[in-house]
C-alpha positions as CSV (number, residue, x, y, z in Angstrom):
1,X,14.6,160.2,109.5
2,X,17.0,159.8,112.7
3,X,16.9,157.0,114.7
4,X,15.8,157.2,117.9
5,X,19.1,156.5,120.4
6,X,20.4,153.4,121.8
7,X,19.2,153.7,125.8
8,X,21.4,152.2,128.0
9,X,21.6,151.1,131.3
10,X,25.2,150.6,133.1
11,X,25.6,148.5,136.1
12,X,28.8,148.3,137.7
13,X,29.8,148.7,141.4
14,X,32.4,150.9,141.0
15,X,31.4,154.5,141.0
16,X,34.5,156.0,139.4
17,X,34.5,153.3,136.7
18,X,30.6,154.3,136.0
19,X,30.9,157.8,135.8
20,X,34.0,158.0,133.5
21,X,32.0,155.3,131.0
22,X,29.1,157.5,131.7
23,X,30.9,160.8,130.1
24,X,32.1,158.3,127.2
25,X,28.7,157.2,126.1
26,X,26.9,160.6,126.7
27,X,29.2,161.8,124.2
28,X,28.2,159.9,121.5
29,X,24.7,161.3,119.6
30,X,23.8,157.5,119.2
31,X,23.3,156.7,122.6
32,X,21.3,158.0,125.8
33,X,22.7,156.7,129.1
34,X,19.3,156.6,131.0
35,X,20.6,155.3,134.5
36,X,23.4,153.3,136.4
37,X,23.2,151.0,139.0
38,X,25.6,149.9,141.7
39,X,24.4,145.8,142.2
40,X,22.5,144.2,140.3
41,X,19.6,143.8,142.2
42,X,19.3,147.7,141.2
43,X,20.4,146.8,138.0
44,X,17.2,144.3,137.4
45,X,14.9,146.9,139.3
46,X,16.2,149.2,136.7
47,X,15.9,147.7,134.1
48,X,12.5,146.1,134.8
49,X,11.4,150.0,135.6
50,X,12.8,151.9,132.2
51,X,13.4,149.2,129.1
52,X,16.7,150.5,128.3
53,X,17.7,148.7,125.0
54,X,21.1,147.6,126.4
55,X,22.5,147.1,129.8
56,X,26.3,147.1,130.3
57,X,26.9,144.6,133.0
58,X,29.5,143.7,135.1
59,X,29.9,140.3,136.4
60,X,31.0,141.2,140.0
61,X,28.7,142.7,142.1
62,X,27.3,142.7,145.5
63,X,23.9,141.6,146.7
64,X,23.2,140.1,143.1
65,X,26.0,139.1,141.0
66,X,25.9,140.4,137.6
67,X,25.5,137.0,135.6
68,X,22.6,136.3,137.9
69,X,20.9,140.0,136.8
70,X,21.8,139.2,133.6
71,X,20.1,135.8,133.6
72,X,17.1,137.8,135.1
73,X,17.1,140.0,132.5
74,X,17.2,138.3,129.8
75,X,14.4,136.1,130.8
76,X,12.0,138.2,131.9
77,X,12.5,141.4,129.7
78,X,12.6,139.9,126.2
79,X,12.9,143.6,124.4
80,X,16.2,144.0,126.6
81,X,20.1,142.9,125.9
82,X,22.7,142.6,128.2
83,X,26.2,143.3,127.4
84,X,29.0,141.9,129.6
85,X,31.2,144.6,130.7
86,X,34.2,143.3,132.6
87,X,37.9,143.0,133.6
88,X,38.0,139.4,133.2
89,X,39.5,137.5,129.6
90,X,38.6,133.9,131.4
91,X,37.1,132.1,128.8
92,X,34.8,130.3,132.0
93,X,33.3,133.7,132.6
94,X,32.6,134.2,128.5
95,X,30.9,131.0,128.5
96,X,28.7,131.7,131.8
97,X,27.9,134.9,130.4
98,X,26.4,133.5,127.3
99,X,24.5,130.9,129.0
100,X,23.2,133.6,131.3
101,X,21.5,135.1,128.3
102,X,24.4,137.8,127.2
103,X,24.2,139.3,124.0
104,X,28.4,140.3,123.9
105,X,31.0,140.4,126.1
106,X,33.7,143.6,126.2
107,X,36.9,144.0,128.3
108,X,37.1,147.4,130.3
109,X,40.6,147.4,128.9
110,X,39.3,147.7,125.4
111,X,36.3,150.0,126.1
112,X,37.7,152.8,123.6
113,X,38.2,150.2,120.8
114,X,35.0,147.9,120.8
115,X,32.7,149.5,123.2
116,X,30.3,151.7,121.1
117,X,30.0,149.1,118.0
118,X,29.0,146.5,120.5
119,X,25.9,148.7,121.9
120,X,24.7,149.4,118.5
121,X,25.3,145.6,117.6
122,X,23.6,144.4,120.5
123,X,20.3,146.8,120.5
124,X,17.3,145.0,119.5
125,X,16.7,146.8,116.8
126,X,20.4,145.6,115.3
């Protein structure tokens, strides 16, 4: 028996950025990209509205930061995990993440190496 795939939501204010990951993930049979969101305001609504099992976050965004959706999140939707998805290696940003309630944290620069392991590693069901 399959499993069923890995939903995902993908928050990131940059459009390009989004769509190209978008293409990447929908790819895969594994996972089912099931919306993106441009803040994180629309990132929480989203996330509040369909249960994806992960949501790839970045951590700047406008009208709600993204370690402030992911805090959200990850208090409120106890069934959902947040992966940081961002451009920055500072090890302050790392440790904000995790005390916002992130489950991992990948680089855009290393998307095509770590990416896809770290959805399926950060899915509930993992």
């Amino acid at each position: 028996m399959q499993k069923p795939p890995v939903r995902v939501l993908i928050a990131d204010d940059n459009g390009l950025f989004t769509a190209a990951l978008e293409a990447v993930l929908s790819a895969e049979d594994e996972i089912e990209v099931v919306a993106t969101a441009a803040n994180g305001e629309e990132a929480w609504e989203l996330a509040r509205a369909l249960h994806p099992s992960v949501v790839l976050m970045d951590i700047s965004m406008p009208i709600l930061d993204g370690l402030a959706a992911t805090a959200r999140i990850t208090t409120r939707l106890e069934d959902v995990s947040v992966l940081m998805l961002t451009g920055s290696a500072a090890e302050s940003d790392r440790e904000d993440a995790k005390e916002a309630g992130a489950r991992g944290y990948v680089l855009k620069d290393r998307i095509a190496d770590e990416l896809v392991q770290a959805i399926r590693c950060a899915a509930p069901a993992c």
